[in-house]
mmJSON file of the N, C-alpha and C atoms, coordinates in Angstrom:
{"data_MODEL":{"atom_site":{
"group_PDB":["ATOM","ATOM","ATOM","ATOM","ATOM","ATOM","ATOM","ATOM","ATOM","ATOM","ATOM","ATOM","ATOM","ATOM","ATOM","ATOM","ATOM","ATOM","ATOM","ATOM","ATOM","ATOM","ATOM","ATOM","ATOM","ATOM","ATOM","ATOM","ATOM","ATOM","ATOM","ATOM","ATOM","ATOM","ATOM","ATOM","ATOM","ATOM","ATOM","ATOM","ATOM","ATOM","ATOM","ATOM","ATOM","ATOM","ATOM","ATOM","ATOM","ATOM","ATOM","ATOM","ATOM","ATOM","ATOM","ATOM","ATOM","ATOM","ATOM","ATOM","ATOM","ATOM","ATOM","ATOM","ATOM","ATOM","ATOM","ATOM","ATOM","ATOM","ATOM","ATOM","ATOM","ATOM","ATOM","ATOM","ATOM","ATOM","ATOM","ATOM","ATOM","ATOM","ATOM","ATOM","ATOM","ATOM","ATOM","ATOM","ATOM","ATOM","ATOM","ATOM","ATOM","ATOM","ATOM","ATOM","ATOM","ATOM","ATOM","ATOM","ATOM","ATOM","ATOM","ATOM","ATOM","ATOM","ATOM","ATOM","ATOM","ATOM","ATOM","ATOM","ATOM","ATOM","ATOM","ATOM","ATOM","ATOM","ATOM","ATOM","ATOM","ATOM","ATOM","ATOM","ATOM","ATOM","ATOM","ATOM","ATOM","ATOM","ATOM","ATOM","ATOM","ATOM","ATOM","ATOM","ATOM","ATOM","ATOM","ATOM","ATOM","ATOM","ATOM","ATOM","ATOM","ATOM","ATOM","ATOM","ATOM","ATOM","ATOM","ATOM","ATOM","ATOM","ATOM","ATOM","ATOM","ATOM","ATOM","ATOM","ATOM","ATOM","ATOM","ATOM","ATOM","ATOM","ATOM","ATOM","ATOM","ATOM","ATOM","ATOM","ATOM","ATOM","ATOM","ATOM","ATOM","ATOM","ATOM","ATOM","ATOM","ATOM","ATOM"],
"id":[1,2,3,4,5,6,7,8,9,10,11,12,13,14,15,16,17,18,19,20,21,22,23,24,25,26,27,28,29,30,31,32,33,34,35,36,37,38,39,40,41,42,43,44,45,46,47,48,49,50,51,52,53,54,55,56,57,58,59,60,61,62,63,64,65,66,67,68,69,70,71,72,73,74,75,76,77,78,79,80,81,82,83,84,85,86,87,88,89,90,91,92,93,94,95,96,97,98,99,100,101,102,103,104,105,106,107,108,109,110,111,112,113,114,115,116,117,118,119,120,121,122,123,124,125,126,127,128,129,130,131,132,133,134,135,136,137,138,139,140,141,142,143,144,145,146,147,148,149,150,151,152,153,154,155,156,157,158,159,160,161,162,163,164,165,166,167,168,169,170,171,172,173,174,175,176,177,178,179,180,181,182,183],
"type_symbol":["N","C","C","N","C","C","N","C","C","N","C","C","N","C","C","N","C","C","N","C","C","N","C","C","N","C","C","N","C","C","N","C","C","N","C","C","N","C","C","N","C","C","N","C","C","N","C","C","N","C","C","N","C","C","N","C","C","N","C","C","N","C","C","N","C","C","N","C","C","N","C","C","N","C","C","N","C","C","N","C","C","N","C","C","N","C","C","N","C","C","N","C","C","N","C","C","N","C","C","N","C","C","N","C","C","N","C","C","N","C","C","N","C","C","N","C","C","N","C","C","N","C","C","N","C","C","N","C","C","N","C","C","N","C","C","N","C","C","N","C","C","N","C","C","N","C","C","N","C","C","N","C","C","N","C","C","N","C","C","N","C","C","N","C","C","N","C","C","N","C","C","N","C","C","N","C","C","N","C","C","N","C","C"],
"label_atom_id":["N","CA","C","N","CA","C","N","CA","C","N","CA","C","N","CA","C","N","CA","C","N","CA","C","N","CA","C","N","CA","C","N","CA","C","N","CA","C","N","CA","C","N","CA","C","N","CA","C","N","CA","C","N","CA","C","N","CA","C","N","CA","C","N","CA","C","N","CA","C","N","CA","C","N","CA","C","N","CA","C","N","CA","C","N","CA","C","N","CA","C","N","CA","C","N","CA","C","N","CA","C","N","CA","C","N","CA","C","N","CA","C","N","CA","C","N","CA","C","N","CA","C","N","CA","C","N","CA","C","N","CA","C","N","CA","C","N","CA","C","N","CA","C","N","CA","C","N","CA","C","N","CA","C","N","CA","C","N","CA","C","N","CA","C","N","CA","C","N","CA","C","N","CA","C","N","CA","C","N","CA","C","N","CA","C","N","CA","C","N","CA","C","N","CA","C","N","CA","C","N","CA","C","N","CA","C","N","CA","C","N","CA","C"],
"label_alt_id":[null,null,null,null,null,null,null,null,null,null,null,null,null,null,null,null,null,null,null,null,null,null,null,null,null,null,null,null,null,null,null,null,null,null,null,null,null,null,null,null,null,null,null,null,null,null,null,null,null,null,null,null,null,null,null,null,null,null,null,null,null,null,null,null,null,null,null,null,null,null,null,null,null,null,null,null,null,null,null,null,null,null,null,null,null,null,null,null,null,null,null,null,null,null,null,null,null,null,null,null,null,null,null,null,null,null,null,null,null,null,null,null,null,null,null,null,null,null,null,null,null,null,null,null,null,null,null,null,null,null,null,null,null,null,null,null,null,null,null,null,null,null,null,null,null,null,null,null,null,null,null,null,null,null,null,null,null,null,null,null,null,null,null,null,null,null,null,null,null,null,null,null,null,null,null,null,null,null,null,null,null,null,null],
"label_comp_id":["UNK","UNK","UNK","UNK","UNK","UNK","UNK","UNK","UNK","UNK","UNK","UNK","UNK","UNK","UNK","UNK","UNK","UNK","UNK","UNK","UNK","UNK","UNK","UNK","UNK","UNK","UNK","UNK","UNK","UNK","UNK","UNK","UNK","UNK","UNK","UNK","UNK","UNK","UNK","UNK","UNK","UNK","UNK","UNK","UNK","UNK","UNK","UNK","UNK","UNK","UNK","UNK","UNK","UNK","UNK","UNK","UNK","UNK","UNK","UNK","UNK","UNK","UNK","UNK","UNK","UNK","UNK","UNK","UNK","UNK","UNK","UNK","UNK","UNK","UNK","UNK","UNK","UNK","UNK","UNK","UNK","UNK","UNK","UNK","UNK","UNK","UNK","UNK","UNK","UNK","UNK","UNK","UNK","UNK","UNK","UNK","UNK","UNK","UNK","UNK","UNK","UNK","UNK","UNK","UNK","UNK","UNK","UNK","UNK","UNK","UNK","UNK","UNK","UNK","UNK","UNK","UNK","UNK","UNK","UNK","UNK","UNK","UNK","UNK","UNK","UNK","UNK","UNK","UNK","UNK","UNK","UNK","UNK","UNK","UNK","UNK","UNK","UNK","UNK","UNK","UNK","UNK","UNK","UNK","UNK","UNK","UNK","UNK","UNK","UNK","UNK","UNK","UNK","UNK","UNK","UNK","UNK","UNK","UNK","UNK","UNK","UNK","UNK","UNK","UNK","UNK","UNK","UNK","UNK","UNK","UNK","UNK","UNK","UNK","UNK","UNK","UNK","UNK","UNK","UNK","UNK","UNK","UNK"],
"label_asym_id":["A","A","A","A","A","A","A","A","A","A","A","A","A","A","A","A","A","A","A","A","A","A","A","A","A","A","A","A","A","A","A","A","A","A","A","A","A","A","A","A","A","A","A","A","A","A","A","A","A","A","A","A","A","A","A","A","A","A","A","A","A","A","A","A","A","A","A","A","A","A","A","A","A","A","A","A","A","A","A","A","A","A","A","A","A","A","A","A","A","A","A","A","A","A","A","A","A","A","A","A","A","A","A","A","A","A","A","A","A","A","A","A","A","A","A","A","A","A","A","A","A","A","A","A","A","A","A","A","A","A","A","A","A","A","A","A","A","A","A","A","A","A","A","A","A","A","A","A","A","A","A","A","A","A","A","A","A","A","A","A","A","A","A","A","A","A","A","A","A","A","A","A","A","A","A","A","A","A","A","A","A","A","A"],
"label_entity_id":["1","1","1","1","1","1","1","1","1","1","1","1","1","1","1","1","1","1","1","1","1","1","1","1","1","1","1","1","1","1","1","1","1","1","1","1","1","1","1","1","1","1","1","1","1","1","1","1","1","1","1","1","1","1","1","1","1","1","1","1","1","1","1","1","1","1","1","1","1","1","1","1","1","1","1","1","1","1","1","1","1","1","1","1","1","1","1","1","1","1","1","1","1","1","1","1","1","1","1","1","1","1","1","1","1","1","1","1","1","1","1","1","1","1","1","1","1","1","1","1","1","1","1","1","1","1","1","1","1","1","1","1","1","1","1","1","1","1","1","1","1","1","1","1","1","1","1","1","1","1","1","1","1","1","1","1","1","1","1","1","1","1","1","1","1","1","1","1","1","1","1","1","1","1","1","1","1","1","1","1","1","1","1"],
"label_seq_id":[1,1,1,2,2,2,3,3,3,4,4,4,5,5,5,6,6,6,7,7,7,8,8,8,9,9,9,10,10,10,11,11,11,12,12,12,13,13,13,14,14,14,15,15,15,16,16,16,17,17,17,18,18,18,19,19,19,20,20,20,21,21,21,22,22,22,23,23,23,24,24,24,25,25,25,26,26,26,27,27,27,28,28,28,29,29,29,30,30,30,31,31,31,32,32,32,33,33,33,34,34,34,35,35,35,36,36,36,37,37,37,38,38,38,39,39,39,40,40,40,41,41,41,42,42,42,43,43,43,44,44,44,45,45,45,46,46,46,47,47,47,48,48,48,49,49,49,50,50,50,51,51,51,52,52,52,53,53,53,54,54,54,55,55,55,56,56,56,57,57,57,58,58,58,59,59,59,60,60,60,61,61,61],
"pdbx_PDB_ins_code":[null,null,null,null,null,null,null,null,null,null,null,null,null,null,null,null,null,null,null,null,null,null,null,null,null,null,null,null,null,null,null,null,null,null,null,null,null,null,null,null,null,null,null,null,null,null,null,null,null,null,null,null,null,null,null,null,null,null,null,null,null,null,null,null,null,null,null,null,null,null,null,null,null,null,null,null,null,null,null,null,null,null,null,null,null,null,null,null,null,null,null,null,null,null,null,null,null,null,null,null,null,null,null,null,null,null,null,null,null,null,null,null,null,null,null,null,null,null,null,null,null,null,null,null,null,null,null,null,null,null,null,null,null,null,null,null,null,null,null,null,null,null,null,null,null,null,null,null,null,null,null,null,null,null,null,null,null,null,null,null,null,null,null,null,null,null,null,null,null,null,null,null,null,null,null,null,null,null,null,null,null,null,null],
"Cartn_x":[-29.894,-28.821,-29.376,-28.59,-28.954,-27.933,-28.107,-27.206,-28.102,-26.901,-27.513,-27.155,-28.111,-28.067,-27.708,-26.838,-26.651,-27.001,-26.996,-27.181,-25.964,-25.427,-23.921,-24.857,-23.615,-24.56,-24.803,-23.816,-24.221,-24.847,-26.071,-27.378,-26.445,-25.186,-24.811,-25.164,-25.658,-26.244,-25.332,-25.302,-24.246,-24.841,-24.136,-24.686,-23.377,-23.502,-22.588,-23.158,-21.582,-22.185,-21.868,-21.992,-21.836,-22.145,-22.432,-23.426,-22.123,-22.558,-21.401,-21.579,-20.591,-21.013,-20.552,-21.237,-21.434,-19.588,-18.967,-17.939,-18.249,-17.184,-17.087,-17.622,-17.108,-17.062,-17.95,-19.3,-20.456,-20.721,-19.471,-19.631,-19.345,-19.797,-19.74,-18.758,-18.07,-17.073,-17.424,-16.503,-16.785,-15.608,-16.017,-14.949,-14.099,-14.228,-14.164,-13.096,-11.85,-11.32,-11.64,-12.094,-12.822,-13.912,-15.227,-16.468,-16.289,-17.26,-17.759,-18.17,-18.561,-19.355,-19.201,-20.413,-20.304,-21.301,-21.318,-22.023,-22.743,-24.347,-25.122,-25.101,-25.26,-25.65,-26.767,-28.102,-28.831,-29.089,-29.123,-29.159,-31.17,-31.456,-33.235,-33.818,-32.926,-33.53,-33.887,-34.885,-34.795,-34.745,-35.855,-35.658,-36.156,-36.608,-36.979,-35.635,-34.73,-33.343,-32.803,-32.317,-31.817,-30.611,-30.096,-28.767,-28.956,-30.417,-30.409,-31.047,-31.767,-31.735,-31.666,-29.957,-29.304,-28.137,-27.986,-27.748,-29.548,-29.602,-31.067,-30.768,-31.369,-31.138,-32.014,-31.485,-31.973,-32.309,-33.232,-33.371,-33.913,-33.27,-33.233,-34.56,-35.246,-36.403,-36.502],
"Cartn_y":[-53.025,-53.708,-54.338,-54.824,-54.813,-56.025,-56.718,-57.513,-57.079,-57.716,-57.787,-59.052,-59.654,-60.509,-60.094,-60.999,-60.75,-62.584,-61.963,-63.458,-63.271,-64.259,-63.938,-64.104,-64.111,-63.972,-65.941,-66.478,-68.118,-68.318,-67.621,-68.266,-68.779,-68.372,-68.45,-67.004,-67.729,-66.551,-66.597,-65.175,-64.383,-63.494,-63.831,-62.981,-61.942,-60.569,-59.515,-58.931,-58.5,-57.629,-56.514,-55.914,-54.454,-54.484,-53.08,-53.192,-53.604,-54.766,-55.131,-54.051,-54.224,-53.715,-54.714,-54.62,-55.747,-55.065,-56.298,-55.8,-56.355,-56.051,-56.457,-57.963,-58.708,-60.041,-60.815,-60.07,-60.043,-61.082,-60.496,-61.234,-59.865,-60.076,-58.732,-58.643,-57.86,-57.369,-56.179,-56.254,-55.503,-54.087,-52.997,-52.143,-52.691,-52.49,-52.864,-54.114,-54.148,-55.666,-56.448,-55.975,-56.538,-56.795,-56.573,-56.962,-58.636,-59.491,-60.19,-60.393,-61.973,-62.49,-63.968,-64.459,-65.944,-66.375,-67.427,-67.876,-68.936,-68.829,-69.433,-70.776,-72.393,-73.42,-73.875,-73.627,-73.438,-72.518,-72.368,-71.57,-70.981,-72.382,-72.06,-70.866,-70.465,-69.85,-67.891,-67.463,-65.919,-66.019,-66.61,-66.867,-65.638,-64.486,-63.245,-62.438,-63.039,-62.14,-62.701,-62.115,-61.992,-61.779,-61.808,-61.048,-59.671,-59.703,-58.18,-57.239,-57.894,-56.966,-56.918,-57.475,-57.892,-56.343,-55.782,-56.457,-56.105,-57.099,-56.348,-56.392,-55.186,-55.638,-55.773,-56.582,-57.678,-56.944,-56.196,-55.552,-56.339,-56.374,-57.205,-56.466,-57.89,-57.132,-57.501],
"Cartn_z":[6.237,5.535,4.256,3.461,1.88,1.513,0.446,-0.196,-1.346,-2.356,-4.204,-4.478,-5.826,-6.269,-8.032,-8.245,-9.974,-10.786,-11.874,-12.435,-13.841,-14.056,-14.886,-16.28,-17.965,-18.368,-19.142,-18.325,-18.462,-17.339,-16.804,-15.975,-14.487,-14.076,-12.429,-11.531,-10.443,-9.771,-8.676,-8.076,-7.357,-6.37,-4.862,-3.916,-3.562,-3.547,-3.136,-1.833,-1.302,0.054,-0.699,-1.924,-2.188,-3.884,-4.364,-5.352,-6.561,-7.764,-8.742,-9.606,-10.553,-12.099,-13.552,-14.182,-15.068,-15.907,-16.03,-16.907,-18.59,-19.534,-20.817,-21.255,-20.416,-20.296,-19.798,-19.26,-19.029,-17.359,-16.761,-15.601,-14.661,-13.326,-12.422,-11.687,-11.502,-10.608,-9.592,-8.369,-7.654,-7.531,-6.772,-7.067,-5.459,-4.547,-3.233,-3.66,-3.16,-3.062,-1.799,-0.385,0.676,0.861,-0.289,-0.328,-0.334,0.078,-0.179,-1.144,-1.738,-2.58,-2.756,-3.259,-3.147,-4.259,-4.853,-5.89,-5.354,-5.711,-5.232,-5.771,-5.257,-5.523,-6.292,-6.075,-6.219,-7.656,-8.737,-9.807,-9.926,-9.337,-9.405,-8.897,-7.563,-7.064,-7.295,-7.256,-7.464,-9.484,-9.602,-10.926,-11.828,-11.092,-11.84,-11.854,-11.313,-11.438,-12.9,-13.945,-15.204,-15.496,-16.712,-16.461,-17.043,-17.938,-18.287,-17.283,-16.326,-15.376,-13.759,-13.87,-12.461,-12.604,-11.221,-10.17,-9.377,-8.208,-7.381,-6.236,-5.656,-4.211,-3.482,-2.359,-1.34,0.509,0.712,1.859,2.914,4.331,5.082,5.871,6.396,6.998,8.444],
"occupancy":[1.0,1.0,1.0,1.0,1.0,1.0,1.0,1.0,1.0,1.0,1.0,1.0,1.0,1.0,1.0,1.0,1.0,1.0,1.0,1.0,1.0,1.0,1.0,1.0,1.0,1.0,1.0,1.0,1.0,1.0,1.0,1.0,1.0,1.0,1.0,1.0,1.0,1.0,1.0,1.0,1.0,1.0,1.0,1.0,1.0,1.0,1.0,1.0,1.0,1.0,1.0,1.0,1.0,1.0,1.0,1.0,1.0,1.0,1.0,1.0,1.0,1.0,1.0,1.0,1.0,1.0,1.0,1.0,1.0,1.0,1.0,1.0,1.0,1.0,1.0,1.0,1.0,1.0,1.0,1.0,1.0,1.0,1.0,1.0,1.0,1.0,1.0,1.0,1.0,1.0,1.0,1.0,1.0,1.0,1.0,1.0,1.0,1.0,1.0,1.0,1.0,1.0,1.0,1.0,1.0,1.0,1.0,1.0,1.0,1.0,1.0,1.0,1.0,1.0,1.0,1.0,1.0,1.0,1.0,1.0,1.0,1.0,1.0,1.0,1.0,1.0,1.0,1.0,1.0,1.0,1.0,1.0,1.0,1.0,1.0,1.0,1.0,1.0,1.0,1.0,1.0,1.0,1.0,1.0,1.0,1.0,1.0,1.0,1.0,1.0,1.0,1.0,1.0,1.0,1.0,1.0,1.0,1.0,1.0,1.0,1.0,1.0,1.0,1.0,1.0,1.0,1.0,1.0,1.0,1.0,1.0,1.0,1.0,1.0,1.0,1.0,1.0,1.0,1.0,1.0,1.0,1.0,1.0],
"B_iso_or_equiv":[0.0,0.0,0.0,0.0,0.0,0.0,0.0,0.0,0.0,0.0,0.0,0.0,0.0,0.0,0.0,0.0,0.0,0.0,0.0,0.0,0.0,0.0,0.0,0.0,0.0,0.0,0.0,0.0,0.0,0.0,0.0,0.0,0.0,0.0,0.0,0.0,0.0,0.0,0.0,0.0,0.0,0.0,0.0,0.0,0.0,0.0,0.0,0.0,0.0,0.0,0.0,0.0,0.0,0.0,0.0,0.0,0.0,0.0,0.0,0.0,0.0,0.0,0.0,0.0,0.0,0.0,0.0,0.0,0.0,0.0,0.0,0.0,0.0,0.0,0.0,0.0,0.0,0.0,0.0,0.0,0.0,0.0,0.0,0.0,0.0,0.0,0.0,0.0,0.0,0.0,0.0,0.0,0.0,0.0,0.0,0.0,0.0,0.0,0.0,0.0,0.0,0.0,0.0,0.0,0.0,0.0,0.0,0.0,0.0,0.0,0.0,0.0,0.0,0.0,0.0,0.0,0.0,0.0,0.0,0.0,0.0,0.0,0.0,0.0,0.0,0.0,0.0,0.0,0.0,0.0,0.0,0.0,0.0,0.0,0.0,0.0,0.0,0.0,0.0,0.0,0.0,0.0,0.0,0.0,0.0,0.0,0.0,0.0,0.0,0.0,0.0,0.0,0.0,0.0,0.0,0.0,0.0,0.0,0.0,0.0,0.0,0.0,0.0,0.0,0.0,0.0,0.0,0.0,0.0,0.0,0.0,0.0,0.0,0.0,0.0,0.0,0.0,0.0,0.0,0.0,0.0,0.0,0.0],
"pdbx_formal_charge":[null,null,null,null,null,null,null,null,null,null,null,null,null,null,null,null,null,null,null,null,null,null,null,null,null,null,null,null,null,null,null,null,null,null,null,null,null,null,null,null,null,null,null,null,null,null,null,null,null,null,null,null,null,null,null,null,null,null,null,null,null,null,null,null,null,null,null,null,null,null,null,null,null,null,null,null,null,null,null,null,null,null,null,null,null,null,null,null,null,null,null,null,null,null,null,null,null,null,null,null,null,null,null,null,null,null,null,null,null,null,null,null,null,null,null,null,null,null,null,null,null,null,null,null,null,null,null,null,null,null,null,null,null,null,null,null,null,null,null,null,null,null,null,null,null,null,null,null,null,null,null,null,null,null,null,null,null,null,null,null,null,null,null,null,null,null,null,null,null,null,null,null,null,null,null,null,null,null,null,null,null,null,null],
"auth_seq_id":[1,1,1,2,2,2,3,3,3,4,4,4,5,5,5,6,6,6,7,7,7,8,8,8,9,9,9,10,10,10,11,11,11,12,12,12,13,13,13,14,14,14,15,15,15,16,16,16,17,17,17,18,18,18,19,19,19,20,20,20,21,21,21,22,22,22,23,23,23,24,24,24,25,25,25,26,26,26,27,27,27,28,28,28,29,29,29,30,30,30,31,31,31,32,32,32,33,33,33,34,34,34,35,35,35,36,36,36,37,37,37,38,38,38,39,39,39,40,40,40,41,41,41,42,42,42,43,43,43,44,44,44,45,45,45,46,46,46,47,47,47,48,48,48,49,49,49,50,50,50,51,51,51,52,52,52,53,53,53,54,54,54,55,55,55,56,56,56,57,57,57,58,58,58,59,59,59,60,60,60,61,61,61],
"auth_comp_id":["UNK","UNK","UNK","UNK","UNK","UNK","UNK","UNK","UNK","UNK","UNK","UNK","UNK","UNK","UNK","UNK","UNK","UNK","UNK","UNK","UNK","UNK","UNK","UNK","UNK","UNK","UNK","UNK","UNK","UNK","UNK","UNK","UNK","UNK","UNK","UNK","UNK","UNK","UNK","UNK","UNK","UNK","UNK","UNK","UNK","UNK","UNK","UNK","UNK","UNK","UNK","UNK","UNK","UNK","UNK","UNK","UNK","UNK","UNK","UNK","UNK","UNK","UNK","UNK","UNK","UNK","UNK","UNK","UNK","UNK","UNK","UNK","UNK","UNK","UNK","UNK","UNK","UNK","UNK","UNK","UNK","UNK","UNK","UNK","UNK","UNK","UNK","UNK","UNK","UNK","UNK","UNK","UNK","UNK","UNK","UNK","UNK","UNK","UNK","UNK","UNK","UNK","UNK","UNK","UNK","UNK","UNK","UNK","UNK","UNK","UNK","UNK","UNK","UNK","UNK","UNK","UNK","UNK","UNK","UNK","UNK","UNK","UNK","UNK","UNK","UNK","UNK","UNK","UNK","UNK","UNK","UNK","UNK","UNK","UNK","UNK","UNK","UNK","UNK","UNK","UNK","UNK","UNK","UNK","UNK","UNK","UNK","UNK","UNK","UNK","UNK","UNK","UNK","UNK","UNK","UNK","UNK","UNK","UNK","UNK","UNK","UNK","UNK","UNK","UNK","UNK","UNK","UNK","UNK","UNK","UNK","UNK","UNK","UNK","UNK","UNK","UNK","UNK","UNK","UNK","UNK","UNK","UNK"],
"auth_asym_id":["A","A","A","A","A","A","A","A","A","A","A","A","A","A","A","A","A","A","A","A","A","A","A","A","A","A","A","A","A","A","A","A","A","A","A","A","A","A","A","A","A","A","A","A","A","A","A","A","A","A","A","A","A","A","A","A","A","A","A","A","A","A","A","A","A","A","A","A","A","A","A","A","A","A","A","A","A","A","A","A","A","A","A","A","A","A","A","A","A","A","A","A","A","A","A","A","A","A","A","A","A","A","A","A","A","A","A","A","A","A","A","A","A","A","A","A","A","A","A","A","A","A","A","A","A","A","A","A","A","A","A","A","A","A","A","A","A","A","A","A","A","A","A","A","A","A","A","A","A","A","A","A","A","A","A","A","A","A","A","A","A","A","A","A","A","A","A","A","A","A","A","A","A","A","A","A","A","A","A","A","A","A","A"],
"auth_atom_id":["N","CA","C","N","CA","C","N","CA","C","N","CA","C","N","CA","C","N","CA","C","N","CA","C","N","CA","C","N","CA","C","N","CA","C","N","CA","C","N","CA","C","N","CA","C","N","CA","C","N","CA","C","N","CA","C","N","CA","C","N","CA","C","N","CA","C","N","CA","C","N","CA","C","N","CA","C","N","CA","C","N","CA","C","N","CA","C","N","CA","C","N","CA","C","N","CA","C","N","CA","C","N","CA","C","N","CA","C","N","CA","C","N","CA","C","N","CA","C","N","CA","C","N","CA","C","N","CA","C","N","CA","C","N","CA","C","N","CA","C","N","CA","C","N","CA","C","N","CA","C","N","CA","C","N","CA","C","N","CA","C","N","CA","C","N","CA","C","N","CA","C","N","CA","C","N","CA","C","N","CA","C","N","CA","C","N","CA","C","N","CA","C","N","CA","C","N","CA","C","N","CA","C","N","CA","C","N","CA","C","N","CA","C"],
"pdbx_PDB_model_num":[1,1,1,1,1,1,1,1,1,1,1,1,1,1,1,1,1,1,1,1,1,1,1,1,1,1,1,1,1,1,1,1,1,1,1,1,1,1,1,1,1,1,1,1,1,1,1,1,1,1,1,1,1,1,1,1,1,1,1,1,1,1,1,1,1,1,1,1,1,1,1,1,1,1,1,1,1,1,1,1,1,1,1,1,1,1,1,1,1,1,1,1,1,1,1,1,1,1,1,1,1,1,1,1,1,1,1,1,1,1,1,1,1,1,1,1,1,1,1,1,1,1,1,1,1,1,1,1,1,1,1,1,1,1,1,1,1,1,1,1,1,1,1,1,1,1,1,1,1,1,1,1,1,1,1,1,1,1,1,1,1,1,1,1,1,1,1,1,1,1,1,1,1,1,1,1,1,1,1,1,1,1,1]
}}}
């Protein structure tokens, strides 16, 4: 199992249960209207995630 992480492009970070795609507006959307997603509290965290090179994914171990 897998999650992705994105980072918007005002520095909010974002957890998806399915892969986003960056729209015009430089925030991610999903195609799926039943995916999940939630925006992380924490902005510190996973600080090698970018917005130029988000989305990443997250493999469960």
């Amino acid at each position: 199992m897998s999650i992705w992480i994105a980072r918007d492009k005002d520095g909010s970070l974002w957890v998806y249960e399915a892969k986003p795609w960056r729209g015009p507006d430089g925030k991610f959307k999903l195609d799926q209207h039943n995916s999940e997603y939630m925006k992380v509290k924490d902005n510190s965290q996973y600080p090698e995630v970018t917005w130029e090179n988000s989305p990443k994914e997250l493999m469960a171990k």
